[in-house]
C-alpha positions as a Markdown table, in Angstrom:
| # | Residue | x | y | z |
|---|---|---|---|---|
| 1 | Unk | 26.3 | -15.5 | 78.8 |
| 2 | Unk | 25.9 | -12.0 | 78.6 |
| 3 | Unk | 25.6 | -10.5 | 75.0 |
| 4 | Unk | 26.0 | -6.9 | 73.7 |
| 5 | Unk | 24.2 | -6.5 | 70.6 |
| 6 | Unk | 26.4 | -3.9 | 68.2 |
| 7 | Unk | 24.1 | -2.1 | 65.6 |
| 8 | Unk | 23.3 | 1.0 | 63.4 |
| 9 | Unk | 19.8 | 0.6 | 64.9 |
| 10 | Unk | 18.7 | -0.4 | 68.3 |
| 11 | Unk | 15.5 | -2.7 | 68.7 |
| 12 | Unk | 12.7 | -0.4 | 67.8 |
| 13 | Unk | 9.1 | 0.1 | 66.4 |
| 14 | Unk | 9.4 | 2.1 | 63.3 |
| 15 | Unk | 12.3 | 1.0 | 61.1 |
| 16 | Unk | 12.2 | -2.3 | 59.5 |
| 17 | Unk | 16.0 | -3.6 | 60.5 |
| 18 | Unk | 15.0 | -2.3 | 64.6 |
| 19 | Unk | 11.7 | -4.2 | 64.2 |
| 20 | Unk | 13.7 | -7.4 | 63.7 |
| 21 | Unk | 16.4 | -6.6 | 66.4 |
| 22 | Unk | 13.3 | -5.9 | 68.3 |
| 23 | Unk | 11.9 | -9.5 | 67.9 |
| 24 | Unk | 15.3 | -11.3 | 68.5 |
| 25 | Unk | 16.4 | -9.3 | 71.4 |
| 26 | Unk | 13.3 | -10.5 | 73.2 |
| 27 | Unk | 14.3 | -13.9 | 73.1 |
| 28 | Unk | 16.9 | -13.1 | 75.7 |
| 29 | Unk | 16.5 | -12.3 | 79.3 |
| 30 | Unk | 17.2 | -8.9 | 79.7 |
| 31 | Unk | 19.5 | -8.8 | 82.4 |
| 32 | Unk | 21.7 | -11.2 | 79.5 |
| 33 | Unk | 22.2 | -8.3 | 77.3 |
| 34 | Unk | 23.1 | -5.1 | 76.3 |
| 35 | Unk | 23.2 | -2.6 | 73.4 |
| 36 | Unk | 25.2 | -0.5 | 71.5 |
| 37 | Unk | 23.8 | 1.6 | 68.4 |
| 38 | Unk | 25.8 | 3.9 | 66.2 |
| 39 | Unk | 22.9 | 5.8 | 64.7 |
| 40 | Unk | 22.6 | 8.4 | 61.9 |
| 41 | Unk | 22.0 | 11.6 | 63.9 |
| 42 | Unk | 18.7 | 12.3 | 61.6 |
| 43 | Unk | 16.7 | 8.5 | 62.8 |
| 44 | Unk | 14.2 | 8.8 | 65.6 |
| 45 | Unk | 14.1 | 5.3 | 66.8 |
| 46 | Unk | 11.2 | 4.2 | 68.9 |
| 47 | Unk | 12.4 | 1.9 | 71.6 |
| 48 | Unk | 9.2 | -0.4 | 72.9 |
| 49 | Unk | 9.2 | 1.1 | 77.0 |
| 50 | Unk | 9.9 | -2.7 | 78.2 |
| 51 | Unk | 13.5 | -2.3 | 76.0 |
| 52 | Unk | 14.5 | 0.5 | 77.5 |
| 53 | Unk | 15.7 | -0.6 | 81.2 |
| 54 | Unk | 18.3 | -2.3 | 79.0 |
| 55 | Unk | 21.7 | -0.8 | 79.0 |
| 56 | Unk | 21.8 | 1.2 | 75.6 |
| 57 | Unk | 25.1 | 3.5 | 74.4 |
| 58 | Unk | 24.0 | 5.2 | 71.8 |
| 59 | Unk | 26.5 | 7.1 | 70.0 |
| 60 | Unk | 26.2 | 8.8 | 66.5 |
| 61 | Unk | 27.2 | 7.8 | 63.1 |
| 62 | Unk | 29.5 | 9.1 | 60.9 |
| 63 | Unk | 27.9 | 10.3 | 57.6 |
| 64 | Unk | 28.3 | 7.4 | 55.5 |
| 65 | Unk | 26.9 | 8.2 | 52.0 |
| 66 | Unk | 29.8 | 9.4 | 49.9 |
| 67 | Unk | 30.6 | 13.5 | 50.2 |
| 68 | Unk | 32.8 | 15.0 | 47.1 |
| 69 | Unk | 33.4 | 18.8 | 46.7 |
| 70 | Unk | 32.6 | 19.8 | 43.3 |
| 71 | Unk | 31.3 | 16.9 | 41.6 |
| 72 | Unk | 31.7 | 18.4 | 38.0 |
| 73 | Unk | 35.6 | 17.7 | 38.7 |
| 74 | Unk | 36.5 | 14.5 | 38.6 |
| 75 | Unk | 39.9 | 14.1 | 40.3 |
| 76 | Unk | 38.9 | 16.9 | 43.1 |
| 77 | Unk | 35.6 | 15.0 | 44.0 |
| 78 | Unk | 37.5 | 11.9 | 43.9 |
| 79 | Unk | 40.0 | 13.5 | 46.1 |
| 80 | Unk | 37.5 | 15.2 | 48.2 |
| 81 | Unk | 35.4 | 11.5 | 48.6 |
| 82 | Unk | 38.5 | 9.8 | 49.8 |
| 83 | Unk | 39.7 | 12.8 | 51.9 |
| 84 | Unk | 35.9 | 12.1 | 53.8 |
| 85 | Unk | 35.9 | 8.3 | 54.5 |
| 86 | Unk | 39.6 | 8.8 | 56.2 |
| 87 | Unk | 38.1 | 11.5 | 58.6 |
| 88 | Unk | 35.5 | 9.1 | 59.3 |
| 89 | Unk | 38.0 | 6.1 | 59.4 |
| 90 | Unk | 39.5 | 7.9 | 62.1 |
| 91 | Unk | 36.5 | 9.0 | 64.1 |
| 92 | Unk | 35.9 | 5.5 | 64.6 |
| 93 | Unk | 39.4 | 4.2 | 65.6 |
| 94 | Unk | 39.9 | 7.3 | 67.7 |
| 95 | Unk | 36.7 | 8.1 | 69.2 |
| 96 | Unk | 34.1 | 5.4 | 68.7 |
| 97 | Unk | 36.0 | 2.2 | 68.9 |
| 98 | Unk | 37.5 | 3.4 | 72.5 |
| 99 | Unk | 34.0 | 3.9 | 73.7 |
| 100 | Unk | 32.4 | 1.0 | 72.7 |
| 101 | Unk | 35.3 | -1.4 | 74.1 |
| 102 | Unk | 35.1 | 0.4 | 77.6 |
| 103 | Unk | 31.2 | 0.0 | 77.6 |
| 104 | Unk | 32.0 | -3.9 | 76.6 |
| 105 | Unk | 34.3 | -3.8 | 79.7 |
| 106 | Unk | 32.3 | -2.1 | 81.8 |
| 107 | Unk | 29.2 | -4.1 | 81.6 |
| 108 | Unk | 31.5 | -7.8 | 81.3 |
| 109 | Unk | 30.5 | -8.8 | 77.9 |
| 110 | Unk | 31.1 | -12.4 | 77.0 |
| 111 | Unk | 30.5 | -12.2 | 73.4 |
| 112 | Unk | 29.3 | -9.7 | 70.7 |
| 113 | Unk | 26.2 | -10.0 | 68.5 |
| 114 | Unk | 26.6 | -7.7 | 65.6 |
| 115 | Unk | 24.9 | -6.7 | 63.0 |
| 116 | Unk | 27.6 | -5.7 | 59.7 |
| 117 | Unk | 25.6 | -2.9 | 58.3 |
| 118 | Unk | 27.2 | 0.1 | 57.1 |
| 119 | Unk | 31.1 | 0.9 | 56.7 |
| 120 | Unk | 31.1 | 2.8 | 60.5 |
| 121 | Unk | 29.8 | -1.0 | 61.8 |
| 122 | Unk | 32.4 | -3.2 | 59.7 |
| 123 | Unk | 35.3 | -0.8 | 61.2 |
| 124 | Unk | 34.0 | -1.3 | 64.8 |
| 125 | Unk | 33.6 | -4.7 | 64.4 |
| 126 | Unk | 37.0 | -5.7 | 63.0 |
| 127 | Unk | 38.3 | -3.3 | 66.1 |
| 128 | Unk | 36.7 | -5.2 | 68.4 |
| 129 | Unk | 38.1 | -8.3 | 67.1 |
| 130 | Unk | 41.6 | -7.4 | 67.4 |
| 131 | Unk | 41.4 | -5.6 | 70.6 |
| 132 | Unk | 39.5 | -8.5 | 72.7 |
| 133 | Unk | 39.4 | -11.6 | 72.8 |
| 134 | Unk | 35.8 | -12.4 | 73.3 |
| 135 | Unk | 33.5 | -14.6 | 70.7 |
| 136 | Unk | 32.1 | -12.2 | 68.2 |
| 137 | Unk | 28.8 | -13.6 | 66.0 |
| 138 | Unk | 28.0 | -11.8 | 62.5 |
| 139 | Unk | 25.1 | -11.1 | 61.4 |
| 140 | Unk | 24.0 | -10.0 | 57.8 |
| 141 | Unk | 21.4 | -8.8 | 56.3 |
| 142 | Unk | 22.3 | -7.4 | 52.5 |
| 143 | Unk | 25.5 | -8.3 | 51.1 |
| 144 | Unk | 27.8 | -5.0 | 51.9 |
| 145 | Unk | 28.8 | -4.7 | 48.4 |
| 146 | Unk | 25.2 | -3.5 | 47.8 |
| 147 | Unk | 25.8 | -0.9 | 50.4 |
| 148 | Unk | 29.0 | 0.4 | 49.4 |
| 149 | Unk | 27.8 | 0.8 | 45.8 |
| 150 | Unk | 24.5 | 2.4 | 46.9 |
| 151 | Unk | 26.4 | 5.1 | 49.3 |
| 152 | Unk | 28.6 | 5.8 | 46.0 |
| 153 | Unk | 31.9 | 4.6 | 48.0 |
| 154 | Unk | 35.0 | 5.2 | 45.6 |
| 155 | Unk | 36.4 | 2.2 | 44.6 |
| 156 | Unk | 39.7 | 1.9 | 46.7 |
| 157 | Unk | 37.8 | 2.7 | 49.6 |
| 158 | Unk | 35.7 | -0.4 | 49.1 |
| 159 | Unk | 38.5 | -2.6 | 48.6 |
| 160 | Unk | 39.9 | -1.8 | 51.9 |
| 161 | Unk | 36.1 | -2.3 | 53.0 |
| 162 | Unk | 35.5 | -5.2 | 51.9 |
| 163 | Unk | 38.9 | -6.6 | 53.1 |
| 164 | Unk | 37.8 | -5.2 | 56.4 |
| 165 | Unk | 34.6 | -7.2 | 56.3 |
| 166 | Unk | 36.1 | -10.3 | 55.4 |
| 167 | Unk | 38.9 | -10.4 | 58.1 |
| 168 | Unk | 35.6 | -9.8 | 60.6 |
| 169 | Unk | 33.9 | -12.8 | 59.2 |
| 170 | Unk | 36.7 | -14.9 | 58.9 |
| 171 | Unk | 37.2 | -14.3 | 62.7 |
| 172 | Unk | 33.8 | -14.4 | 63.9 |
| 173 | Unk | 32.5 | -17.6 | 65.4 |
| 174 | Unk | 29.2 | -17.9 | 63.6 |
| 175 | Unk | 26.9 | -16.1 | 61.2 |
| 176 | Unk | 23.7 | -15.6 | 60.7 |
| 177 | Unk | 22.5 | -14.8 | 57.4 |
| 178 | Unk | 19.8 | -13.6 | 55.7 |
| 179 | Unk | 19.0 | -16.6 | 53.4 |
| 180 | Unk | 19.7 | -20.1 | 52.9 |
| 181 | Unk | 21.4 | -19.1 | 49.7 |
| 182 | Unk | 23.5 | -16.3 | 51.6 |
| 183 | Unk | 24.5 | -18.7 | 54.8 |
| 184 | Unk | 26.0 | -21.2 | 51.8 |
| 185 | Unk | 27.8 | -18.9 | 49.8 |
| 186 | Unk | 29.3 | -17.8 | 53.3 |
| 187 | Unk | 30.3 | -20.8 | 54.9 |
| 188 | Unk | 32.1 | -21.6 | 51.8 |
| 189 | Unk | 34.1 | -18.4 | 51.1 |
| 190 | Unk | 34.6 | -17.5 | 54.9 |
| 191 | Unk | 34.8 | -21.1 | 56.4 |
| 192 | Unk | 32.5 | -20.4 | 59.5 |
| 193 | Unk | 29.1 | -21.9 | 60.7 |
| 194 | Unk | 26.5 | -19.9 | 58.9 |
| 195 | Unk | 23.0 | -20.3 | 60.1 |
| 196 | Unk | 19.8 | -18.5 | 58.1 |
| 197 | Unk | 17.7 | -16.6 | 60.4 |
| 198 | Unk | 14.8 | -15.3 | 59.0 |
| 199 | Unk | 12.3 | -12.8 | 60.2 |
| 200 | Unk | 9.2 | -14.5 | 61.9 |
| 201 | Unk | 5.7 | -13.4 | 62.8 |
| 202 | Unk | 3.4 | -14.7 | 65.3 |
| 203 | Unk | 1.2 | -17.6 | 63.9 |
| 204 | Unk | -1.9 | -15.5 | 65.5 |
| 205 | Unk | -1.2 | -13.3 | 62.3 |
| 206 | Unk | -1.6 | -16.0 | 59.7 |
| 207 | Unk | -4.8 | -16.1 | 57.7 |
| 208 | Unk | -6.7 | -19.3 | 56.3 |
| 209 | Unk | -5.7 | -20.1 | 52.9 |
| 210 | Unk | -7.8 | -19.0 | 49.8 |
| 211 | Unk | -8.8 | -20.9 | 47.1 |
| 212 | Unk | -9.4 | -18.5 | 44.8 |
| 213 | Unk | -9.9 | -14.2 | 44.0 |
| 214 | Unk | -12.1 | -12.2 | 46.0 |
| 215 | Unk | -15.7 | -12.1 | 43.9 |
| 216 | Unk | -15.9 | -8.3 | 43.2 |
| 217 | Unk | -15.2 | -6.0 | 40.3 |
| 218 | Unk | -11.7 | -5.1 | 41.4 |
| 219 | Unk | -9.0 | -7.4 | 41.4 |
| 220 | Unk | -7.2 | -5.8 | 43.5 |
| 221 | Unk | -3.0 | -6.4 | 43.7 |
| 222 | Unk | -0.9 | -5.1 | 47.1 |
| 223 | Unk | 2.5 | -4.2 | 47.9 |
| 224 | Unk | 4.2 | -3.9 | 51.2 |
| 225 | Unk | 7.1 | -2.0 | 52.5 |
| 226 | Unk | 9.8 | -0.7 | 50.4 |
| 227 | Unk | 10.7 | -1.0 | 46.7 |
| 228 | Unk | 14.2 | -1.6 | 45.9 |
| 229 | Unk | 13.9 | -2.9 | 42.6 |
| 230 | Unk | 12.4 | 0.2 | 40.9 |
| 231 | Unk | 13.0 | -0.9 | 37.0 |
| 232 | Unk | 11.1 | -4.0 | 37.7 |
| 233 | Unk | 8.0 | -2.5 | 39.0 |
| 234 | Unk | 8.1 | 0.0 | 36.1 |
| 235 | Unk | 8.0 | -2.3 | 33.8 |
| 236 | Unk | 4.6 | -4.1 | 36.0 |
| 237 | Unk | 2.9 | -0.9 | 35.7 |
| 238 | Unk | 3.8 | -0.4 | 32.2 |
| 239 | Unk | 2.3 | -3.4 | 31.1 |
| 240 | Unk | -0.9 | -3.0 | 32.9 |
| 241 | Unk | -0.9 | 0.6 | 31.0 |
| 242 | Unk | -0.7 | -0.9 | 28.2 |
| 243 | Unk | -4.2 | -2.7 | 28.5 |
| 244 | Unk | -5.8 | 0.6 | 30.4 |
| 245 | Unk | -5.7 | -1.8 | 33.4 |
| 246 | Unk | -7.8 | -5.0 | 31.9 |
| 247 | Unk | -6.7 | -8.3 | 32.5 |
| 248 | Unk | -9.0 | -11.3 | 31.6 |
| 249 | Unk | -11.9 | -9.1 | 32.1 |
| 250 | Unk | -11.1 | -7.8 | 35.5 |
| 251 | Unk | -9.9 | -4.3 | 36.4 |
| 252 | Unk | -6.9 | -4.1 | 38.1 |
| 253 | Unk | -6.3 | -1.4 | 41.0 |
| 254 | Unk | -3.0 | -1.5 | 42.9 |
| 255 | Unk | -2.6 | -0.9 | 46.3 |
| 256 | Unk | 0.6 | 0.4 | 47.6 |
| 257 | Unk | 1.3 | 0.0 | 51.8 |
| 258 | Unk | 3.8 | 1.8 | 53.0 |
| 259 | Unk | 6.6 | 4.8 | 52.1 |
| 260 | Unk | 5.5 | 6.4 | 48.6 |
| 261 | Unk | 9.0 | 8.6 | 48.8 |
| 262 | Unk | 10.0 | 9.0 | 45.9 |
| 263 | Unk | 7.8 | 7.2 | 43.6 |
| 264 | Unk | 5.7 | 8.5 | 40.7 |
| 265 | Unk | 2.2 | 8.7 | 40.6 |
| 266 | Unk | -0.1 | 6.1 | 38.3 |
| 267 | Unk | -3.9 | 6.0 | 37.5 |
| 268 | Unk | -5.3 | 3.1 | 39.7 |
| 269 | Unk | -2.8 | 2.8 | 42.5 |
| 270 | Unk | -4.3 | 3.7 | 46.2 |
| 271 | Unk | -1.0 | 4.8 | 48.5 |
| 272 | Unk | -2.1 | 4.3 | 51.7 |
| 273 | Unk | 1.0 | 5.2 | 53.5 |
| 274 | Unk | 2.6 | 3.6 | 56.7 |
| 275 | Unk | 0.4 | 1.9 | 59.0 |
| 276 | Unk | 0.7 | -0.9 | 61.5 |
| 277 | Unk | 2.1 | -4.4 | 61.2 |
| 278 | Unk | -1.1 | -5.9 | 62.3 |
| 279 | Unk | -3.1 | -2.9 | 59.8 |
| 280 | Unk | -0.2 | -4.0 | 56.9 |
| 281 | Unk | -1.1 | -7.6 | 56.8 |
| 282 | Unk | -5.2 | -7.0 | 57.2 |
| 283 | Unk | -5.2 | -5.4 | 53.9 |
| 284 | Unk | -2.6 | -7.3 | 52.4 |
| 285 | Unk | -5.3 | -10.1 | 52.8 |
| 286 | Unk | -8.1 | -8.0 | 51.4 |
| 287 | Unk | -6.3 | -7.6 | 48.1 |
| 288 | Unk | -6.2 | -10.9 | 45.5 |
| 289 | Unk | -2.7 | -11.2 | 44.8 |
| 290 | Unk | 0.3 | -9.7 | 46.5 |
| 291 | Unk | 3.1 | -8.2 | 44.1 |
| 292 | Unk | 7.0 | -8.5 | 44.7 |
| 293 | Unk | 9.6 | -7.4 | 42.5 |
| 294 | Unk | 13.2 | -8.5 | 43.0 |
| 295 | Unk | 16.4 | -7.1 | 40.6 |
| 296 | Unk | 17.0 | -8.4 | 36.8 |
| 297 | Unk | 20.3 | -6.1 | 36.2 |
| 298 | Unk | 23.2 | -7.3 | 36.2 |
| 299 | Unk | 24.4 | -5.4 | 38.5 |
| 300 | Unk | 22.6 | -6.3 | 41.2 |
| 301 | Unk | 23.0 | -10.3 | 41.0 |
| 302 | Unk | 25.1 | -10.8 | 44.0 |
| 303 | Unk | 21.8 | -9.3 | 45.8 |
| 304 | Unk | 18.4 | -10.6 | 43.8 |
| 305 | Unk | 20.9 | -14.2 | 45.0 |
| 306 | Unk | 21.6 | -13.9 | 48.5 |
| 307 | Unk | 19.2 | -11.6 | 50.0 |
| 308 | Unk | 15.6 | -12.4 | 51.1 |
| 309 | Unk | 12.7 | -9.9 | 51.2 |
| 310 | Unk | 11.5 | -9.6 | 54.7 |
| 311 | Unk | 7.8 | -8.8 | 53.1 |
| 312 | Unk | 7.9 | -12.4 | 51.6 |
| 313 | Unk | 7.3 | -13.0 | 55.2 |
| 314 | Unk | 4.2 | -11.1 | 55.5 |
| 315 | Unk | 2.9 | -12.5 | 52.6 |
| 316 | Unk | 3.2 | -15.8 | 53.2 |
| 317 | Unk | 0.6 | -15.1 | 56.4 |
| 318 | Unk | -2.4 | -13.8 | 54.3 |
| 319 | Unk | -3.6 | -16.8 | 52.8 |
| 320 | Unk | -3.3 | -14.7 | 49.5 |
| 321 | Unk | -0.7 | -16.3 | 46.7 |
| 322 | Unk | 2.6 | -14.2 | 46.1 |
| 323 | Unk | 3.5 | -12.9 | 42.5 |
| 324 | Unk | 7.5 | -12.6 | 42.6 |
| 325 | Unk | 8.8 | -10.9 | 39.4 |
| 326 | Unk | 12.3 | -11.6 | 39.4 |
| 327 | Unk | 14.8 | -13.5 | 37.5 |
| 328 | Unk | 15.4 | -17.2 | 37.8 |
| 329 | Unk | 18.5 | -17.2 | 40.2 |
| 330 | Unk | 17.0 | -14.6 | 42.6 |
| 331 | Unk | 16.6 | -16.1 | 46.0 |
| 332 | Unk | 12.9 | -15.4 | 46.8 |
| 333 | Unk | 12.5 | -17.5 | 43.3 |
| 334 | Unk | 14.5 | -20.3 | 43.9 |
| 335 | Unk | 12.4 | -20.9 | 47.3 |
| 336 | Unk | 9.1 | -20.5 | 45.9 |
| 337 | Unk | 10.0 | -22.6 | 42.7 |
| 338 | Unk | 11.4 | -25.0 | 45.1 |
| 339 | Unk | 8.1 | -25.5 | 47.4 |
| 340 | Unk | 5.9 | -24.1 | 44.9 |
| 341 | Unk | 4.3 | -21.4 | 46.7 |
| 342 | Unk | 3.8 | -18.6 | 44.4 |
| 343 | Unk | 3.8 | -17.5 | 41.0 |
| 344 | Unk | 6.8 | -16.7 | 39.1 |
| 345 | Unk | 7.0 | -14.0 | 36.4 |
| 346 | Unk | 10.9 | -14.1 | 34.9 |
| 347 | Unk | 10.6 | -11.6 | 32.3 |
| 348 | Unk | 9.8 | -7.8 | 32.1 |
| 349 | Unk | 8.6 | -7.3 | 29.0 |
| 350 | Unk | 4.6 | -6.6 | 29.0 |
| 351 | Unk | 3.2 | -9.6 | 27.2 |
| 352 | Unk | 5.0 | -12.1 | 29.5 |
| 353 | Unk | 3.7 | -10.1 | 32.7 |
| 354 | Unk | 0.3 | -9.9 | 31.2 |
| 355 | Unk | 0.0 | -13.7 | 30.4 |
| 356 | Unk | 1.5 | -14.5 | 34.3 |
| 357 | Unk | -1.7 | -12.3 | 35.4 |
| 358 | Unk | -4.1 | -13.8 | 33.2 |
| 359 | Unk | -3.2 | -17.1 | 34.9 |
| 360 | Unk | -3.7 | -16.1 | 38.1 |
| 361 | Unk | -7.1 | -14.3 | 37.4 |
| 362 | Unk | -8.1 | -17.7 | 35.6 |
| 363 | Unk | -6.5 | -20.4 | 36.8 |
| 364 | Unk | -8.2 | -21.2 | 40.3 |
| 365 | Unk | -6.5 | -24.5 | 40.6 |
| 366 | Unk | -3.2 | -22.6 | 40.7 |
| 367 | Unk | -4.5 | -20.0 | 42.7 |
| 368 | Unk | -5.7 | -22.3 | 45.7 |
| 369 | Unk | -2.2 | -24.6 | 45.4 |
| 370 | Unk | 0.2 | -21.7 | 45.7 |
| 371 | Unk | -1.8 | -19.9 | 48.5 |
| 372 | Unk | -2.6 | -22.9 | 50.1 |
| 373 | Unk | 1.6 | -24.0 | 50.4 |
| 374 | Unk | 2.7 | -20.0 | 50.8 |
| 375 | Unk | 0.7 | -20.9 | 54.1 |
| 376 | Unk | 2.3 | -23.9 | 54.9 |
| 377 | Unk | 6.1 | -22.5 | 54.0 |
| 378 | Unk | 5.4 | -19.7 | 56.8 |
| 379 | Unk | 4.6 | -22.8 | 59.1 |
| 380 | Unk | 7.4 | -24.6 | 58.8 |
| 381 | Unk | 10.1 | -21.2 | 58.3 |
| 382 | Unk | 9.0 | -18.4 | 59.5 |
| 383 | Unk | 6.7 | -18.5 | 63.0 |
| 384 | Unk | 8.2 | -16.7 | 66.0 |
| 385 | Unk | 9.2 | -20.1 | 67.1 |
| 386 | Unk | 11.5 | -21.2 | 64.1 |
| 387 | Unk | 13.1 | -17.9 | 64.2 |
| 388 | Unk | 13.8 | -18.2 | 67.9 |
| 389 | Unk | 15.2 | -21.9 | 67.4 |
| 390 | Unk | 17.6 | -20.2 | 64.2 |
| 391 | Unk | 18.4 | -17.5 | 66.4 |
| 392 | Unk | 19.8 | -19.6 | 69.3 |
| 393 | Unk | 21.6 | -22.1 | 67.1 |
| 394 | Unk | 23.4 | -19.1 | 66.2 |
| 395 | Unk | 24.5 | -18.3 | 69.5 |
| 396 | Unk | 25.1 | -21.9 | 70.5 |
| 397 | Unk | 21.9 | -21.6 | 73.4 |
| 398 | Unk | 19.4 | -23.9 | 74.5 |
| 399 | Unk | 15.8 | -23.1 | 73.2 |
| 400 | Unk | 13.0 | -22.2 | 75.8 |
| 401 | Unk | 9.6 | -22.3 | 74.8 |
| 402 | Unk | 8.8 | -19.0 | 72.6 |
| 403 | Unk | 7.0 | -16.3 | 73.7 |
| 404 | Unk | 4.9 | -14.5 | 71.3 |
| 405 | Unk | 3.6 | -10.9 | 71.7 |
C-alpha cells in the first residue's frame, strides 16, 4: 500500500511533532510512502539524509495565528480576524488543495496518513475526503479546540472548524490518538476505530531502576521539553520560595532541559538549553526526581483529559520516579494512579506541594516502588516495538520485527 503522510511538519530532527513522524515513518519501506508538509515559512526542519530520497512536497502555510487590524476596536478587529481566515480558507481550496491532490495522483496514493494539526491541515484533509475516494487515517495529537483557542480563532470561525474536523473524522477509516483516554472519547463521539499510539524510545535508552535519591547535598529536580502548563509550575516554584529552597533538610536545585523562551528567571534553577535526545535523558537520570506539570483551569480540561505528555515517555526510561502535578482527571494522572508509577501532587497551593516533596525526599519505600514500575510501564507501552505494533494496527499492516536506531 502506498501511503502519503499529510503534515504541518515532515519527519525531522529538531521539532518535537517531526521527531515522532520521524520514528513512525521509518517503520515503512520507503519506496511505500510519500510526504506532503504544509509548513510555516519561519520552521527550518532538519530532515535525517536517509528521509530525504523520499518524495516530499513541501508547500507553505498559511499564517494561522489570528491577525486583527486595530485591536483596541472591537468590531473592526473582529471584522479584520474573520476577513483573514477567509483569505486563508481560500488559499487552501484554491491553491493548496489542487496541489496536493495532483501530487496524490501523481505518485498513486492508496491511502492518506494525516496528521489534524492546525486549521490549514483540517481544510486539506476534509478536501481530500470529498474529492477522492481513497482510505484516509487521522491522526491526533492535542485536541484542536486547544489549538483554535491558543491561535485566538474568533468564535464562528471555530464552529465551522470544528465542524470541519468532525466531518474528517467521521469519514476517516481509523484514528490514532494520542492517549488511551483520547482514542475512547473518540470512538464514542465519531464512531471509528481509534487506536492510542504513543511515542516510543529504544529500550537501549532505558536506565536500571533506583531505589532511592542520589547521596549528595543537592536534590536535584529536572524538567524536559516544553512547559505548557505555566500557572502550575508557578505555583511549584513558589512553594519552594517560600522555604528558601529546603525540603526535609535537602536543598533543592532545579534543572530545566530544553527551550527557556519566555520563562522567568528563579534563584536555583540551571537552564541548560536544548541538547540531544540521548544528552536529555543522561541528565534527566542524574537529577532525583523528574518534575511534570499538567493544567488545573478549567479551561483547559478537555486537554489535561485527553492529551498525553510525550516527556512522560522520557521519564519513564531513567529509572528516576516522575512527580506529575496535575489534577485528578488529567490523563498522565489517571495512568500513573492506575499502575502506580509516580507521585501525584493534586493541589497547587504550597503546603500541599511541599508535603508531596517531603515524601519523596523521605519515603525510600515509595521512592524505589514508583521508579521501579515507571520502568516497567515504559516496558510494556512505550519501546520502539509497542509503538510500531500501535502504529500498524492503525493502518491495518502486518508487524515486522522492529528496527531500532
Amino acid at each position: 500500500m502506498k501511503v502519503l503522510l499529510l503534515a504541518d511538519i515532515p519527519p525531522c530532527q529538531n521539532y518535537t511533532g517531526g521527531f515522532v513522524l520521524d520514528r513512525l515513518i521509518r517503520f515503512l519501506p520507503k519506496e511505500d510512502v510519500a510526504i506532503c508538509s504544509v509548513v510555516n515559512p519561519h520552521l527550518k526542519p532538519e530532515i535525517a539524509p536517509d528521509l530525504q530520497a523520499i518524495p516530499h512536497l513541501s508547500l507553505p502555510k498559511p499564517i494561522e495565528f489570528s491577525r486583527r487590524i486595530l485591536p483596541r476596536f472591537r468590531l473592526i478587529a473582529g471584522v479584520s480576524a474573520l476577513f483573514f481566515e477567509y483569505l486563508s480558507a481560500l488559499k487552501v481550496r484554491w491553491i493548496l488543495l489542487p496541489k496536493v491532490i495532483a501530487y496524490i495522483k501523481a505518485h498513486k496514493i492508496e491511502a492518506v496518513w494525516v496528521v489534524l494539526e492546525g486549521q490549514t491541515i483540517v481544510r486539506i484533509a476534509q478536501g481530500v475526503t470529498k474529492a477522492l475516494k481513497i482510505p484516509v487515517l487521522t491522526q491526533v495529537w492535542d485536541p484542536f479546540e486547544w489549538w483554535l483557542r491558543d491561535n485566538r480563532i474568533d468564535k464562528f470561525t471555530q464552529k465551522r472548524l470544528l465542524a470541519s474536523f468532525d466531518n474528517v473524522m467521521q469519514r476517516s477509516q481509523a484514528c490514532a490518538t494520542a492517549s488511551w483516554a483520547m482514542s475512547l472519547a473518540y470512538s464514542k463521539k465519531y464512531g471509528v476505530r481509534n487506536i492510542p499510539v504513543i511515542a516510543g524510545l529504544p529500550q537501549a535508552f532505558l536506565k536500571p531502576a533506583a531505589t532511592k535519591p542520589h547521596q549528595r547535598e543537592k536534590f536535584i529536580i529536572a524538567i524536559a521539553g516544553q512547559i505548557y502548563a505555566r500557572e502550575e509550575w508557578e505555583s511549584f516554584m513558589k512553594a519552594l520560595s517560600t522555604v528558601k529552597w529546603q525540603v526535609a533538610g535537602r536543598q533543592v536545585h532545579l534543572q530545566f532541559i530544553g527551550n527557556t523562551s519566555g520563562l522567568p528567571a528563579w534563584p536555583r534553577v540551571e537552564y541548560t538549553g536544548w541538547v540531544s535526545q540521548e544528552e536529555a535523558l543522561e541528565l534527566l537520570a542524574q537529577a532525583d526526581l523528574l518534575y511534570m506539570p499538567y493544567w488545573f483551569s478549567d479551561a483547559f480540561r478537555l486537554e489535561s483529559s485527553l492529551s498525553f505528555p510525550s516527556k512522560l515517555v522520557s521519564y519513564f526510561s531513567t529509572g528516576r520516579p516522575v512527580f506529575c502535578h496535575a489534577p485528578n482527571y488529567a490523563s498522565p494522572t489517571q495512568y500513573l494512579i492506575e499502575h502506580e508509577a509516580g507521585y501525584v501532587c493534586s493541589a497547587m497551593d504550597s503546603e500541599t506541594i511541599l508535603s508531596c516533596l517531603t515524601t519523596v525526599i523521605t519515603d525510600n519505600a515509595s521512592y524505589a516502588k514508583f521508579a521501579f514500575n515507571g520502568r516497567q510501564c515504559f516496558l510494556r507501552d512505550f519501546t520502539l516495538e509497542r509503538m510500531q505494533q500501535t502504529f500498524f494496527d492503525f493502518l491495518q499492516l502486518n508487524t515486522p520485527p522492529v528496527q531500532e536506531s
